[in-house]
N, C-alpha and C positions, 0 to 999 in steps of 0.2 A: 482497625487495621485492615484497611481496603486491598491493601498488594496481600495479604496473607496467602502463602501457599501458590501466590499465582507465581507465572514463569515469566522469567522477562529475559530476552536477550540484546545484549549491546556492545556494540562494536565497537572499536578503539578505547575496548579497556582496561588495557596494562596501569593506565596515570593519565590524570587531566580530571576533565571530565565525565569522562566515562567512568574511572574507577570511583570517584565523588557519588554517582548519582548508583553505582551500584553496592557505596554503601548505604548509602541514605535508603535505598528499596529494600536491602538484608536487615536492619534495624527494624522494616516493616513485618519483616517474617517473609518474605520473597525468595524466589528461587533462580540464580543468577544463571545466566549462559553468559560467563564472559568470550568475550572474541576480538582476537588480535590477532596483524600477521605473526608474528612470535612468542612462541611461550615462555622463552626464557629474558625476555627483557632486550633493550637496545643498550649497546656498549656505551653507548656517555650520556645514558640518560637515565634515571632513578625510576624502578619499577617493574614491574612484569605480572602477566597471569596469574603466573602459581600464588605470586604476593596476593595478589589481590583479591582470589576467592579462597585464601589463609584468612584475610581479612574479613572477608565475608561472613563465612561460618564461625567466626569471633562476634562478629557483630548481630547475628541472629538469626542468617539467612543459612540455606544452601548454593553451594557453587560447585559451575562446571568450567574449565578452563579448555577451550575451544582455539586450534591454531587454523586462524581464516583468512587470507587476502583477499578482502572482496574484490578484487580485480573479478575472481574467478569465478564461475559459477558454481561449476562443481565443488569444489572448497566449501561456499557458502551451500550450497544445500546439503553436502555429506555434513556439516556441524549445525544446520539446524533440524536434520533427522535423529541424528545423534541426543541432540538437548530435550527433542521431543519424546525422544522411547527413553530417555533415563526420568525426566520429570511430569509424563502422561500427559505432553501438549505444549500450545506457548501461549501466551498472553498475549503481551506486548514485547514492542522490536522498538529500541532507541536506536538509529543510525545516525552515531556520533564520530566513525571516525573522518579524516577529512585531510586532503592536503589541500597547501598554499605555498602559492608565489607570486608575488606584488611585483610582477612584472607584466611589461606592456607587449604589444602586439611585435616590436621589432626583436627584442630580448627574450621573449619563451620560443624555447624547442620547442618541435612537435613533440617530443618524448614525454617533456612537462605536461604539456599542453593535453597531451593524452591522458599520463596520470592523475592530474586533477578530476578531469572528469568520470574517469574510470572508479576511482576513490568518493569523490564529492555525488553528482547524478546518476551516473551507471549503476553505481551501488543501493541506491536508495532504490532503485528498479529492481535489480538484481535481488538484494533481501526481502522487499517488500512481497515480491513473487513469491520466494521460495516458504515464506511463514503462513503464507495468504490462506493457504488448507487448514494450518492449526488454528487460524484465528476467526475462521468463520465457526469453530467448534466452541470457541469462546463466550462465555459471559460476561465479559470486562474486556474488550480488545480496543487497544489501542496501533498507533504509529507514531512514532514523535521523531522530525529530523530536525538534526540541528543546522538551519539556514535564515535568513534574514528577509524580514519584510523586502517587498520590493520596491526600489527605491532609485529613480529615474534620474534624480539628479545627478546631470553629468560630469560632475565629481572623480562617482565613484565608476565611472567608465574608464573615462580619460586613461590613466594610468594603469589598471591591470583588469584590464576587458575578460582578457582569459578567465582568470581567476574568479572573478565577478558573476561569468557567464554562467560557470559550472554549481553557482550558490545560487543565484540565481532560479537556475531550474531547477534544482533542489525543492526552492521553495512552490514552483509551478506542480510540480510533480505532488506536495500536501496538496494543495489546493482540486488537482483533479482525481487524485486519492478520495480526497473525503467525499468526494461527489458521487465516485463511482463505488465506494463501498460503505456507502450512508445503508445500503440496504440488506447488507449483513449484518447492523449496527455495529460497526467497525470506526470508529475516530480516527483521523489524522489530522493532525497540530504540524507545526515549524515551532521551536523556541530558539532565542537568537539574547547575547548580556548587550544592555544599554549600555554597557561599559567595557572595557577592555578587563579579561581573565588571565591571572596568573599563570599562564601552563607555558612548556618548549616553543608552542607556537609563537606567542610573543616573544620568549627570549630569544631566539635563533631564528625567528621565519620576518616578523613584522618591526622590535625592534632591538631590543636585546637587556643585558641582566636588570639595567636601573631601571627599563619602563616597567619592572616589576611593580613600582613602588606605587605606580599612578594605577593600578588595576587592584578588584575584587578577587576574592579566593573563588575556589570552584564552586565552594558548598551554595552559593547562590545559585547556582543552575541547577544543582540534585537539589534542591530545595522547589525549586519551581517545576521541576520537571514532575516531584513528587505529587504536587498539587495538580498538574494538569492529568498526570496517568490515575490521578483517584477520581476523577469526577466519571461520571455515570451517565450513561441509555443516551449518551448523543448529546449532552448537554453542553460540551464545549468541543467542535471540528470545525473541520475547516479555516483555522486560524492561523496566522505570520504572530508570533507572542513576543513580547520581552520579557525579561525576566524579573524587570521590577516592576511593569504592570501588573501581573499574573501574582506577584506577592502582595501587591497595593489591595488586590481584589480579595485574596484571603486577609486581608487584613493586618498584615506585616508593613508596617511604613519604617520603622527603625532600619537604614543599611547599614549603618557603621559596624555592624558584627562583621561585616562581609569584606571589610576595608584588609589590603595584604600589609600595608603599612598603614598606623592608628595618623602617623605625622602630616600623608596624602591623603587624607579623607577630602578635601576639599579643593583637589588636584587630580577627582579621575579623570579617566582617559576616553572620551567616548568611543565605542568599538565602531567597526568598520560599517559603513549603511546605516550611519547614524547621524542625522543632522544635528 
């Protein structure tokens, strides 16, 4: 049990993937910072905070329920001071949460257009800063953001550049991460599903309630994710990951556990930056 005792904090985790991958680290014996803009849930959407490190310390971990807009800075560093003097440090930082709009250069506001970023790259800046002191204290440090290989094909330009842009650097920002903190031995990965993931995002951002049926549940990515934050002394940075590579390599080839519907298994949906 490699996360034992360690601290890990992760953003956008009321539901999706973030609260997925913050059980799957509590069942390690892990000690959660959750962090979301809200602690008490969004009005038409199933989940919140306080749920989710309830679930936590059910599942065998510790949990902190942390209210952070990483827009902000100060937000995000008063809640990772906070996780640090309740749990003596952090470990590792998942920066999961994320917006999207599959819109193009004529159809996004600047308001959008700012959000995105401010959510998607800014953030991964902004947290990665503010942990950067506890994780050089670190024996086990990671960063893991969730962004996708980079992927030129002009596909995935054409129609939502914005969008595109903001993941995009996401994934620039591991890439020059791992580079520049290879010598604190500090890891930064990108993990990103080969396939399209059950969460709100699909149903109300990308396509809605029936693409449910063509996508994998969450627990494929806290699965993968668990696998990439246990490896050790530098042995996997600087990586763009998928998530059924990074199981292939543990030796996981069965997906169909992972299937939201057992009837689509052979109807997924590949996710976005994915040829």
């Amino acid at each position: 049990m490699i996360l034992k005792n360690k601290t890990i904090m992760i953003t956008g985790a009321s539901r999706g993937i973030g609260k997925a991958m913050a059980l799957k680290f509590a069942a390690e014996g892990a000690n959660i910072i959750a962090a979301s803009k809200s602690i008490k849930g969004h009005p038409k959407l199933p989940g919140s905070l306080n749920e989710t490190v309830k679930e936590v310390e059910k599942a065998g971990g510790k949990g902190l329920a942390v209210r952070v807009d990483v827009r902000h800075a100060d937000q995000v560093l008063d809640a990772v001071n906070q996780g640090a003097d309740i749990f003596g440090g952090i470990d590792m930082l998942v920066n999961n949460a994320g917006a999207i709009s599959l819109t193009n250069l004529e159809k996004t506001s600047l308001k959008l257009y700012d959000r995105m970023h401010y959510v998607n790259d800014r953030a991964v800046f902004v947290c990665s800063q503010a942990v950067l002191p506890f994780l050089k204290k670190s024996h086990h440090a990671h960063i893991l953001n969730l962004s996708p290989p980079i992927n030129l094909n002009r596909k995935w330009l054409k129609d939502y550049s914005p969008y595109t842009a903001s993941k995009y650097s996401m994934s620039l920002l591991t890439l020059g991460m791992a580079e520049e903190l290879s010598e604190y031995n500090i890891a930064v990965n990108s993990l990103w599903p080969k396939t399209t993931i059950a969460t709100a995002a699909i149903e109300f951002a990308v396509g809605d309630k029936h693409m449910l049926n063509s996508c994998r549940t969450v627990n494929i990515m806290a699965d993968a994710a668990y696998e990439i934050l246990q490896t050790k002394n530098l042995l996997l940075t600087g990586q763009l990951l998928l998530d059924e590579d990074v199981l292939k390599k543990a030796g996981i080839n069965d997906f169909n556990s992972y299937a939201y519907n057992k009837e689509y298994i052979d109807k997924l949906h590949p996710d976005l930056f994915i040829d």
